[in-house]
N, C-alpha and C positions, 0 to 999 in steps of 0.2 A: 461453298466453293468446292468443286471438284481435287479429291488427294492429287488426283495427274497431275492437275492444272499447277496444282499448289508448290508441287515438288518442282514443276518446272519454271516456275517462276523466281522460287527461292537459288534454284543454279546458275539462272541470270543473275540474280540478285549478286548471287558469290564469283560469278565471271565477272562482272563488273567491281565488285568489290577488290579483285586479285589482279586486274587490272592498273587500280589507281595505286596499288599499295606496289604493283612492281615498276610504276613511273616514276613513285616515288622514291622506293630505294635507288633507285637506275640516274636520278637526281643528285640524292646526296652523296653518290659514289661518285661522284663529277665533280660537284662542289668540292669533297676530301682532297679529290685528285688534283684538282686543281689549285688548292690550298699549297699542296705538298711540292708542285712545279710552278709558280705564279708566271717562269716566264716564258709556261708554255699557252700559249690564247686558244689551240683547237678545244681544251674543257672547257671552257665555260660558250664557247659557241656551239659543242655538241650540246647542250644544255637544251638547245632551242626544238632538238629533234625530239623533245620527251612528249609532247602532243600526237607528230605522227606513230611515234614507238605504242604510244597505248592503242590507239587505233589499232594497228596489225596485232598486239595480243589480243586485245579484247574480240577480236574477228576470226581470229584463229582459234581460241578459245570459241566459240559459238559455233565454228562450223566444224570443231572435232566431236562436239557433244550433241550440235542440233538441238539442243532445248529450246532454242525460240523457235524455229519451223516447226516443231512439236505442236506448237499452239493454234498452228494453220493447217488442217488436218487437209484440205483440199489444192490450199496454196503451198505445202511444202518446200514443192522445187523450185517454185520463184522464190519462195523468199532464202533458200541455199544459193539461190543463183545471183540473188542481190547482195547478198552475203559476201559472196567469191568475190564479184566486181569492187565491192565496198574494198577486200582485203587487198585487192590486186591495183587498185588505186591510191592508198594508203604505203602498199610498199612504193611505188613510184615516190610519192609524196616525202616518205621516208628517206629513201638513198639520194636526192636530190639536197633532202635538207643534208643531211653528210658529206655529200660531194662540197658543198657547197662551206662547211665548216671546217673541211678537214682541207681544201683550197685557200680560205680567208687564214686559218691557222697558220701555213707556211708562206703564205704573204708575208704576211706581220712579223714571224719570226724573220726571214730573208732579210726583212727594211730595218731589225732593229741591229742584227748584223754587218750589215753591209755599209760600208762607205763611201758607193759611189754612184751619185745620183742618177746617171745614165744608166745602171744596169736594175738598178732600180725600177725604173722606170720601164724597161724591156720587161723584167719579169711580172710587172702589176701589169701590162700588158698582155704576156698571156697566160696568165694567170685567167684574166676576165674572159679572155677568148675561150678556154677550159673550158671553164664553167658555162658560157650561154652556149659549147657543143653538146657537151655532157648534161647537160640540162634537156636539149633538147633531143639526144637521142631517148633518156631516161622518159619524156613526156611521148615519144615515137615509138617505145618498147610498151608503155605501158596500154597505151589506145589499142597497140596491136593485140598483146594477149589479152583485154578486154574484149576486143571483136571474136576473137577466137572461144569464146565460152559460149557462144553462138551458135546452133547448128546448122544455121543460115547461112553463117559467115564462112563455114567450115564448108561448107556444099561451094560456095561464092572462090572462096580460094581454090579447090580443086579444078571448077575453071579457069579460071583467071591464068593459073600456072600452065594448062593447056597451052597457051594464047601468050606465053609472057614475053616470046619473039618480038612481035607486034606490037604489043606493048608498052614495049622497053625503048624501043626503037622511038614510037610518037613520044612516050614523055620522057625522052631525055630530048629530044626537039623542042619540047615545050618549053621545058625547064633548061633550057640552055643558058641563061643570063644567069635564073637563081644560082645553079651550081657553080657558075664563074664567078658568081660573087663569094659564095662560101669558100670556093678553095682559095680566089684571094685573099681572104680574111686570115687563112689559116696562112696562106704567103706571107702574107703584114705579121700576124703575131710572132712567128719563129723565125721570118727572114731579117728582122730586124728593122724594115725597112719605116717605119712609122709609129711612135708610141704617144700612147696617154700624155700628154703635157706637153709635147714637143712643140716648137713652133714651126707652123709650117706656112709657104705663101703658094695658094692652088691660086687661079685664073687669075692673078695679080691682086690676091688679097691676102692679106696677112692674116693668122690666126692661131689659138692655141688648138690640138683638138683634146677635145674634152671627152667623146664615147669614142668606143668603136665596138659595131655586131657584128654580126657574119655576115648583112647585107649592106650596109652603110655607117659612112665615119661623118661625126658632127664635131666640125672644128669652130669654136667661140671666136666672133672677128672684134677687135679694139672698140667697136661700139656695142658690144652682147648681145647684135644679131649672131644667129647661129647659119651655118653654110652646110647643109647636108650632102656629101656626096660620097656615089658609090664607090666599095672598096677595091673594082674592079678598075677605080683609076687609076689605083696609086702603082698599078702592077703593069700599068700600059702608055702611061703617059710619064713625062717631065716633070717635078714637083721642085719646089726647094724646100730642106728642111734643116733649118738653121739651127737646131740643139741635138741632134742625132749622136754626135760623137760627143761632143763639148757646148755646153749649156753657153759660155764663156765666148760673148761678142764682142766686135772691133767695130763701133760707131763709127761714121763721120760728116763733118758739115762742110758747105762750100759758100764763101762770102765773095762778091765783088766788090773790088776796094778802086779805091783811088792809086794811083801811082806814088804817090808821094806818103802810102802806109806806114809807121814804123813797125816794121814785121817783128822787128826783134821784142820791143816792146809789147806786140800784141801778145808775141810766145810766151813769154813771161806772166801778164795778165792770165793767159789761159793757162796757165801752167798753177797760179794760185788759186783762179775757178777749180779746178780738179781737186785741189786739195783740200777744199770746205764740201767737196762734195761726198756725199753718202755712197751714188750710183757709181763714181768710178772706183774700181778696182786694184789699183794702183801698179796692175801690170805693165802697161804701154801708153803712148801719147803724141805725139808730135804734130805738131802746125807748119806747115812749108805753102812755098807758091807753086801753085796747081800747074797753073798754065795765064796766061796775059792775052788781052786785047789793045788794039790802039788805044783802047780809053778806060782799059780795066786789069785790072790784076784778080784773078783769083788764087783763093788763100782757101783752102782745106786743111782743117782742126780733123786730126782722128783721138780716138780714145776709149778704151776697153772698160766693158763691164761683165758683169755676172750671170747678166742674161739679156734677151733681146726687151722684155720692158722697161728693165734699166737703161739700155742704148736708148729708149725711144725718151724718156725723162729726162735724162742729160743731154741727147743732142737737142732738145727744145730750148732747155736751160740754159745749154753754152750760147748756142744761135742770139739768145737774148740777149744774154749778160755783155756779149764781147762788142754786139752792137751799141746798148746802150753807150760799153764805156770808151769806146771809138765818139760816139755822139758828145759825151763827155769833157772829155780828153784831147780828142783828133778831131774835131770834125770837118777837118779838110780831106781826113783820110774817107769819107764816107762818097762814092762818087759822084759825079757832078752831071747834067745834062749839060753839056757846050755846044753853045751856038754862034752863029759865026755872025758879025757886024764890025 
C-alpha cells in the first residue's frame, strides 16, 4: 500500500478515534454535572445531543485536514462538498436537539416549582409552541445554507432576488391561510387563550385538547375520537373553555317530580350522596325548585367539583342514586301520566 495512502488513512483513523473520545468526555461531563445538580433535568437531556455533537467534530475534523478527499484524487471537491453538507446538517440536527433539551429542561423545572395548575399548563403550552417554531426555523435555515453551497443555487438566488416584488406578492397570496394559521398558533400559545388540557366544547362537542402545532389543534371528545380543527378558529370564532381560569366546575341536574316531592327530604339525601362521594369537592351544593308545571315540579341538584370529568361522574351518579331512592322511598314523588275518566 501506498505511504500516501497509508498516512491518510491512519488520520482518519485518529479523526475518528478523537471524535468518540471527545463524545465521550463531553458525556461524562454531564453525567458529574448532573450528579452535582440532580434537580436540574436539562443534563441528563443534553446527554441525548452527544450523537449529533460527534457528527460536527468528526466533519469538522475531516474538512480542516481533507485526508479523506485526499483519497479521491479526481473527486476531491465532491467529496469536501458532501463533507460541508454532511456538517451543515448535522449542526442543524445539533442545535435542535439543544433547543429542544434546554426547553424540556425548564419545563420540568417550572412544573416542579409551581403550584398552580393553570399556569402550568399555559407554560407547557408554549413551551411546545417554541419548540415546533424553533424547530422549524432551525430545519428552514439549515436546507437554506445547504442549497447555498451550490453554485446553481447561488446563480438561482441572484435572480430570484431580482424578481422578489413579484414574488412575495403571489406567495403570500398563496400562503394566506398557512401564515394565518401560524400567527394564530403563536396567538393561542402567548394570548393564553387555549392550552394543552383545557376543556373545551367547539361545534357543540365537549373535549380535552390534547396537541396543538402551528397549523392545527386536536382536541380528544369523551368517546377518544379525536376533532382536528384549525388554530385559526380559536382566533375567529366563539368557543367555550371551561378550565382557562379554574379547572374547578359547578355541575348540575334537573329532575321532574311530582308535586307532592318531599324537597326537603330529597336535599338531605343529596346532601349525604355528596358526602360518600370522591368527585365532589366539598365546595358548594344546593338543590332547590327550578321552576313548576301544571303537572310537574322541577328540582335542580347543583354541585362542584375539581374538574369537568368529575362534574360529568357525579352528575351521572346523582341523577341515579336520587331517582332510585325517590323510587324507593317516594314513589308518588316520581311523576305520573293523568288521564282523565
Amino acid at each position: 500500500m501506498d505511504l500516501k495512502v497509508l498516512s491518510q488513512l491512519i488520520a482518519v483513523t485518529a479523526t475518528i478515534g478523537l471524535t468518540l473520545l471527545i463524545g465521550w468526555l463531553v458525556d461524562k461531563l454531564l453525567q458529574r454535572v448532573a450528579a452535582k445538580h440532580p434537580e436540574t433535568t436539562v443534563w441528563p437531556l443534553l446527554r441525548r445531543c452527544r450523537i449529533p455533537l460527534q457528527f460536527v467534530v468528526c466533519l469538522s475534523l475531516l474538512l480542516a485536514n481533507a485526508p479523506l478527499a485526499q483519497l479521491f484524487d479526481q473527486h476531491a471537491d465532491d467529496v469536501r462538498h458532501g463533507l460541508l453538507l454532511a456538517l451543515i446538517a448535522s449542526a442543524g440536527w445539533l442545535l435542535n436537539r439543544v433547543l429542544a433539551a434546554v426547553l424540556s429542561g425548564f419545563f420540568s423545572r417550572y412544573q416542579e416549582v409551581s403550584d398552580d395548575p393553570s399556569r402550568v399548563q399555559r407554560v407547557r403550552t408554549q413551551v411546545v409552541m417554541l419548540r415546533r417554531t424553533a424547530g422549524a426555523l432551525v430545519i428552514l435555515v439549515t436546507v437554506g445554507a445547504m442549497l447555498l453551497t451550490f453554485q446553481e443555487m447561488r446563480t438561482l438566488g441572484a435572480s430570484l432576488l431580482a424578481s422578489a416584488g413579484l414574488i412575495g406578492i403571489v406567495a403570500g397570496i398563496a400562503a394566506q391561510n398557512t401564515l394565518g394559521n401560524f400567527f394564530a398558533g403563536l396567538v393561542i400559545a402567548f394570548g393564553d387563550l387555549v392550552r394543552i388540557g383545557d376543556t373545551v366544547v367547539v361545534e357543540g362537542q365537549q373535549g380535552v385538547v390534547e396537541e396543538i402545532t402551528l397549523s392545527y389543534l386536536v382536541v380528544r371528545l369523551w368517546d377518544q375520537r379525536r376533532l382536528v380543527v384549525p388554530v385559526s378558529y380559536f382566533v375567529s370564532r366563539p368557543f367555550e373553555n371551561w378550565t382557562r381560569a379554574d379547572p374547578h366546575t359547578t355541575g348540575s341536574i334537573l329532575l321532574h317530580l311530582d308535586h307532592t316531592t318531599p324537597v326537603a327530604e330529597l336535599r338531605e339525601q343529596f346532601h349525604r350522596l355528596l358526602l360518600d362521594s370522591k368527585e365532589w369537592d366539598g365546595r358548594d351544593w344546593g338543590l332547590v325548585v327550578f321552576d313548576t308545571t301544571p303537572s310537574t315540579i322541577v328540582v335542580r341538584a347543583t354541585m362542584t367539583t375539581r374538574n369537568p370529568d368529575d362534574a360529568f361522574v357525579l352528575k351521572a351518579h346523582a341523577r341515579e342514586s336520587l331517582i332510585a331512592w325517590l323510587r324507593d322511598h317516594h314513589p308518588d314523588a316520581l311523576p305520573r301520566v293523568r288521564t282523565g275518566g
